[in-house]
KETOR-735547 format. One line per field, with one value per residue (C-alpha): residue in three letters; x, y, z; residue number from 1. Coordinates in steps of 0.25 Angstrom, whole numbers. Example, Ala and Ser with C-alpha at 12.3 -4.5 7.8 and 13.67 -1.06 7.14 Angstrom:
BEGIN
rest (ALA; SER)
east (49; 55)
north (-18; -4)
up (31; 29)
nr (1; 2)
END
This chain:
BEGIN
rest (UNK; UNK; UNK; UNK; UNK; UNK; UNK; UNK; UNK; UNK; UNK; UNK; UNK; UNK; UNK; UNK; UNK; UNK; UNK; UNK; UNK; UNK; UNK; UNK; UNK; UNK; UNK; UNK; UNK; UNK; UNK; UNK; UNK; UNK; UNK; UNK; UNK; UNK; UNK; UNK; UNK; UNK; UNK; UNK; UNK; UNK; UNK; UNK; UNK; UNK; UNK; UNK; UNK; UNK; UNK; UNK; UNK; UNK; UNK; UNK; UNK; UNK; UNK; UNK; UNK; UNK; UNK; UNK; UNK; UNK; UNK; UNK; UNK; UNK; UNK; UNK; UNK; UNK; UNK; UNK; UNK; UNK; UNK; UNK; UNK; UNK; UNK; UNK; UNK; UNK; UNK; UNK; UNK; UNK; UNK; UNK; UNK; UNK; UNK; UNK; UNK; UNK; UNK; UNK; UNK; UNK; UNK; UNK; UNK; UNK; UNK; UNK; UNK; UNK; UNK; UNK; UNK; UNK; UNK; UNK; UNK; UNK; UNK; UNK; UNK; UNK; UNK; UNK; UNK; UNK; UNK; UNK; UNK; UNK; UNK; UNK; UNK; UNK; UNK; UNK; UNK; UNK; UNK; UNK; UNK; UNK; UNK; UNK; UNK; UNK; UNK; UNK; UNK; UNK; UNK; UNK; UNK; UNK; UNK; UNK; UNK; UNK; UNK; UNK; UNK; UNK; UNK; UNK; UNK; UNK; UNK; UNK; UNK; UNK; UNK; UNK; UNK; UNK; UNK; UNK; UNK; UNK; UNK; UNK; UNK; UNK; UNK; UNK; UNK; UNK; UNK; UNK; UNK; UNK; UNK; UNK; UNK; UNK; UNK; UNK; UNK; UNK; UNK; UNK; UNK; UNK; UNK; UNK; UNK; UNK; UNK; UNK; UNK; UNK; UNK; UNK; UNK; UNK; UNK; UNK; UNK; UNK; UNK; UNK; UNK; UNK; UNK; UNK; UNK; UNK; UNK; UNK; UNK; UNK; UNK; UNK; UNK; UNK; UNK; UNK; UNK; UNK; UNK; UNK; UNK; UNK; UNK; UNK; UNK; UNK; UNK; UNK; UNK; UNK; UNK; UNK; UNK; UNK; UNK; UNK; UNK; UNK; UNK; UNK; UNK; UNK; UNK; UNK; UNK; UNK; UNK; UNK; UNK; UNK; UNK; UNK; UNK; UNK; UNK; UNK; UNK; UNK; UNK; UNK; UNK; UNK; UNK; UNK; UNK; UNK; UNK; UNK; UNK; UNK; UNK; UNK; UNK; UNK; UNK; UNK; UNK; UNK; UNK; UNK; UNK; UNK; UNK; UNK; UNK; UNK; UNK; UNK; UNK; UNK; UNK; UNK; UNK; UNK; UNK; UNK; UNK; UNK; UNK)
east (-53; -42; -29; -22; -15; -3; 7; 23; 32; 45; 60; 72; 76; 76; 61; 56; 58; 52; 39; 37; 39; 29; 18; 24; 21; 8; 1; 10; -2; -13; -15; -22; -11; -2; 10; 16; 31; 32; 44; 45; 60; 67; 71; 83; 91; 84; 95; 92; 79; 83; 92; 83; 86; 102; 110; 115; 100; 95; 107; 113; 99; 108; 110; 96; 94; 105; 100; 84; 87; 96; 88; 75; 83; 87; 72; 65; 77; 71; 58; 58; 66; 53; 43; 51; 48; 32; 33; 39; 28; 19; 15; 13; 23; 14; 4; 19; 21; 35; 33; 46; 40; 47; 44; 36; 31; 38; 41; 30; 19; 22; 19; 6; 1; 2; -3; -16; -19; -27; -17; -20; -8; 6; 15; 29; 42; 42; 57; 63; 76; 80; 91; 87; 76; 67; 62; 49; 44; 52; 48; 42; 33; 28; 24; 15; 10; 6; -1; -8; -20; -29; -22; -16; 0; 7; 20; 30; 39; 52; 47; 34; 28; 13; 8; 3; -6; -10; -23; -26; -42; -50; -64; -62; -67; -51; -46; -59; -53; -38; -46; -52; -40; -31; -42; -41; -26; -24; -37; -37; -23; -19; -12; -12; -1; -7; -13; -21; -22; -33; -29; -37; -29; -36; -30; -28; -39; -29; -24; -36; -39; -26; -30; -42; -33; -35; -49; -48; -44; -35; -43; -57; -48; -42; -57; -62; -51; -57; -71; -68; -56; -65; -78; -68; -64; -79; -82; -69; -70; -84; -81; -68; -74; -83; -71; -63; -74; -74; -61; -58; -70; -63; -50; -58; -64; -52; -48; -40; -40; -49; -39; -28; -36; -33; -42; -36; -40; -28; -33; -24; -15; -7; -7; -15; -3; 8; -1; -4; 11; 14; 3; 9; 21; 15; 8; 19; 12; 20; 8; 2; -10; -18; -30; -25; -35; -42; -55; -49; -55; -42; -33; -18; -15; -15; -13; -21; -13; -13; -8; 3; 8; 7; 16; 26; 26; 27; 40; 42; 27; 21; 9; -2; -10; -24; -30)
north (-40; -30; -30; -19; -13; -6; 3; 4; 14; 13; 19; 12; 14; 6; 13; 5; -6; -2; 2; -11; -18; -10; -13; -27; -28; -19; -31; -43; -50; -46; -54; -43; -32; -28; -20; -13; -8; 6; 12; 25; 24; 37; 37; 43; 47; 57; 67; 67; 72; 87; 86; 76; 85; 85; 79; 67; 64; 66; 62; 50; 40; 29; 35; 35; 20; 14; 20; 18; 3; 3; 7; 0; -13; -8; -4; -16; -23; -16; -17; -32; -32; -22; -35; -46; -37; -36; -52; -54; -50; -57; -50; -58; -55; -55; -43; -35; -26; -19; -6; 3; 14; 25; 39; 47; 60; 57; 48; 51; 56; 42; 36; 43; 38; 25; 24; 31; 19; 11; 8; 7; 11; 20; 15; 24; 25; 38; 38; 34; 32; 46; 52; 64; 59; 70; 74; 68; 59; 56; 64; 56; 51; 65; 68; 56; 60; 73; 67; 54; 58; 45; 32; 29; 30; 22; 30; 19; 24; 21; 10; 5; -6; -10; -17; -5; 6; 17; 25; 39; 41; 52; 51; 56; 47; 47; 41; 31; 28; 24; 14; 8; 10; 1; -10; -12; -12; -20; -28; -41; -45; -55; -44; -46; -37; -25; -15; -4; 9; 22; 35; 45; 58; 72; 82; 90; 99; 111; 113; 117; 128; 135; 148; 148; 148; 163; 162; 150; 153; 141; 131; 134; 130; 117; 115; 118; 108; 97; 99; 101; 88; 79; 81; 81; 67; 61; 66; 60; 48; 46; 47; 42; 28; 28; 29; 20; 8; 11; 9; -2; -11; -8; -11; -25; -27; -28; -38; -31; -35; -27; -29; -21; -10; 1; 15; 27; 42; 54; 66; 79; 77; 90; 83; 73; 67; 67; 59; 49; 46; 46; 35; 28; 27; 24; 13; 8; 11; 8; 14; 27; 28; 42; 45; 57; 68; 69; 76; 88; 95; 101; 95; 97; 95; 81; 76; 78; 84; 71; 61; 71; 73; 58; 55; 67; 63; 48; 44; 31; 26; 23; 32; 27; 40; 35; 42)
up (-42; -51; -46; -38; -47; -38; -46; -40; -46; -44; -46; -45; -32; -17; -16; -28; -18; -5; -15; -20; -8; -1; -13; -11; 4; 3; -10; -10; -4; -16; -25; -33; -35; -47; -46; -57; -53; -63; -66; -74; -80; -85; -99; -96; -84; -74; -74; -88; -90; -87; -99; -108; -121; -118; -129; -119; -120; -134; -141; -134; -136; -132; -119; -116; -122; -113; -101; -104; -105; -93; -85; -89; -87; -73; -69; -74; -64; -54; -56; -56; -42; -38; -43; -36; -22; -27; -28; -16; -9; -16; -27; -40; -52; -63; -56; -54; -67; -68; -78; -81; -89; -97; -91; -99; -90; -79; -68; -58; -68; -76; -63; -61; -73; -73; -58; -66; -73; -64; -51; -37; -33; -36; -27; -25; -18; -8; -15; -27; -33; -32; -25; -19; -9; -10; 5; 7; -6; -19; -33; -39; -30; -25; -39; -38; -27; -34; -46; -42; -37; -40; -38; -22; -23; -12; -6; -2; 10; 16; 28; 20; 28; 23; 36; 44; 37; 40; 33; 36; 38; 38; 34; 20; 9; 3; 17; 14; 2; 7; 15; 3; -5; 7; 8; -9; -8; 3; 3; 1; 7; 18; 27; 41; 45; 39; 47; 46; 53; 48; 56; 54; 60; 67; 67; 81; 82; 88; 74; 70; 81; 83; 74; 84; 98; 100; 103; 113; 128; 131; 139; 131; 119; 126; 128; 115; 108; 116; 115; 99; 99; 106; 95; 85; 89; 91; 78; 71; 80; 73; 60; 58; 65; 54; 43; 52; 53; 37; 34; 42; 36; 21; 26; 33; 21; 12; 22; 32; 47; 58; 67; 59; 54; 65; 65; 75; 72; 78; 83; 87; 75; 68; 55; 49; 39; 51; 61; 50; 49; 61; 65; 53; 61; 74; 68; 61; 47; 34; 25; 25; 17; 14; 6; -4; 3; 15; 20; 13; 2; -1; -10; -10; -23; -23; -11; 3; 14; 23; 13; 5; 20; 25; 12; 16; 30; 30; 21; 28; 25; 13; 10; 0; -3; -10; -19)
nr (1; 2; 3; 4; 5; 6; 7; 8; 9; 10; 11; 12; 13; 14; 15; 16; 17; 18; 19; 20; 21; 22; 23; 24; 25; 26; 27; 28; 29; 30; 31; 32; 33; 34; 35; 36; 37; 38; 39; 40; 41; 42; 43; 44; 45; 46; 47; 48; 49; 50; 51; 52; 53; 54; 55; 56; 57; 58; 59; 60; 61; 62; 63; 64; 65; 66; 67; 68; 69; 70; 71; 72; 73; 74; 75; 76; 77; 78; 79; 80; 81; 82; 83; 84; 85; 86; 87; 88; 89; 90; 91; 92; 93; 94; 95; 96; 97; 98; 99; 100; 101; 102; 103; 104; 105; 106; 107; 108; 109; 110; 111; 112; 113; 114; 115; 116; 117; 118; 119; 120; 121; 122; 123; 124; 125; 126; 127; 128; 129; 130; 131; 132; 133; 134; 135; 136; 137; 138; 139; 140; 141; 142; 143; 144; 145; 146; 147; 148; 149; 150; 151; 152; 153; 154; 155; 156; 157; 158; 159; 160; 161; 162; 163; 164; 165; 166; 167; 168; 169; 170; 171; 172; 173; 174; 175; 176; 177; 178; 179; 180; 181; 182; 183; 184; 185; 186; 187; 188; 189; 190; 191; 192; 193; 194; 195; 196; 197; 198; 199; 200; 201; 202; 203; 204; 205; 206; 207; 208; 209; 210; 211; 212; 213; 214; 215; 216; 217; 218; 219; 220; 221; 222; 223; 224; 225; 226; 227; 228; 229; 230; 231; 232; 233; 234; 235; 236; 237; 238; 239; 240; 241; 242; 243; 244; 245; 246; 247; 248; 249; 250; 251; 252; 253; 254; 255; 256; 257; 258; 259; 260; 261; 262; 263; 264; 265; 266; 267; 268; 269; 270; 271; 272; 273; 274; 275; 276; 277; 278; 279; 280; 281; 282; 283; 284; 285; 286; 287; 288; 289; 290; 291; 292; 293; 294; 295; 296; 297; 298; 299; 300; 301; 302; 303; 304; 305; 306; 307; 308; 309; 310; 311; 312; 313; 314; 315; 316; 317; 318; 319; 320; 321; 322; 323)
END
């Protein structure tokens, strides 16, 4: 069986940490997983770059020399302080690759290309060693976000916990495919803590009719909701059992419990993205996890409206977004 091949970039920063303690917890248990820890070190201080042809910069070599190999030194530090947390949780030393790479283009676009060659994961901190804390996610992680479109990317949050997840569902052959993508992931692993919950979220049917209020006289249109609401239900209720049933026999099939694997559909909801947080701290869920589009046929640039919003919405969870 080939090995997972699971890609982690990280800074230098607490968040590094959190990142690989989450991997850590999420695949200690497989025996099949390799882990390579990236860093994309700057050649030369940041605050640098916007005066790289000064004279500070191209006359004074040794400047550059001194703090290239100072902070390469410092990094690799680091980085092996990053492995001993993979191996503590049970993740072999020889599948952990530590990589401290020179940037060429630029941090995130570095990253991007190397998760291209074959991963099944980019794994990143929502933050990283920067000091302005940008309001929602950090800049180099939402300019991943904008440009990997074809390999899963695993957002790590502020209180990641890997014991309870949560899976949104539609009947969209992308929400199928997070399905399969958990059950390759987490297959195969002795986990009985986890647990498992596919939500599938409808959305209140009053946002789609109030243009249309004029033409109602109030209790024909309390009338009208309920006749429509209720065949709206049944219809849902019968195709989502089917999608259900699906997705828990791949999840069985990987070797996770019946017993764990939960199925609940919301109705009356004002926004798919919000209820989906908000029963991912109901259910005391630390992950999140979202195909990259839906049913629509619209595509927002890269990312579909649910999953780019679930990641904006949810700070404290860690999102994977599959692509």
């Amino acid at each position: 069986m080939k090995a997972k091949q699971i890609l982690v970039a990280v800074d230098v920063s607490e968040w590094a940490f959190r990142v690989v303690e989450y991997v850590g917890k999420v695949l200690g248990n497989d025996n099949n997983v390799s882990v390579k820890i990236l860093h994309i070190m700057s050649p030369l201080p940041e605050s640098f770059w916007d005066v790289e042809s000064s004279p500070l910069v191209t006359c004074r070599p040794d400047i550059m020399q001194t703090w290239d190999v100072a902070q390469r030194k410092a990094v690799e530090a680091e980085m092996e302080k990053l492995a001993d947390v993979l191996v503590k949780h049970g993740v072999s030393r020889d599948r952990i690759i530590i990589s401290v790479q020179q940037r060429q283009v630029g941090i995130a676009r570095d990253i991007v290309f190397e998760a291209q060659k074959g991963y099944d994961a980019l794994v990143v901190g929502r933050r990283g060693a920067s000091r302005l804390r940008e309001l929602i996610i950090g800049s180099i992680a939402s300019k991943i976000l904008s440009r990997l479109t074809n390999v899963p990317l695993w957002v790590v949050g502020e209180r990641a916990d890997d014991k309870n997840i949560l899976i949104g569902m539609d009947p969209s052959a992308e929400a199928m495919k997070a399905v399969q993508y958990v059950a390759s992931v987490l297959g195969g692993q002795d986990r009985p803590d986890l647990r498992i919950h596919l939500v599938h979220v409808v959305r209140a049917l009053e946002l789609l009719t109030v243009s249309y209020d004029p033409f109602f006289v109030p209790d024909e249109r309390v009338e009208w909701m309920r006749r429509i609401e209720q065949q709206q239900m049944e219809e849902v209720r019968a195709k989502m059992g089917e999608v259900f049933e699906n997705a828990k026999k791949i999840l069985e099939d990987a070797g996770m419990r019946h017993k764990r694997i939960e199925a609940d559909i919301i109705s009356g909801a004002y926004s798919r993205a919000a209820t989906l947080v908000e029963e991912a701290r109901k259910r005391q869920c630390g992950t999140i996890i979202v195909g990259r589009r839906g049913l629509s046929k619209i595509e927002e640039f890269f990312l579909g409206r649910v999953s780019s919003k679930v990641l904006q919405m949810a700070p404290d969870k860690t999102v994977w977004i599959v692509a």
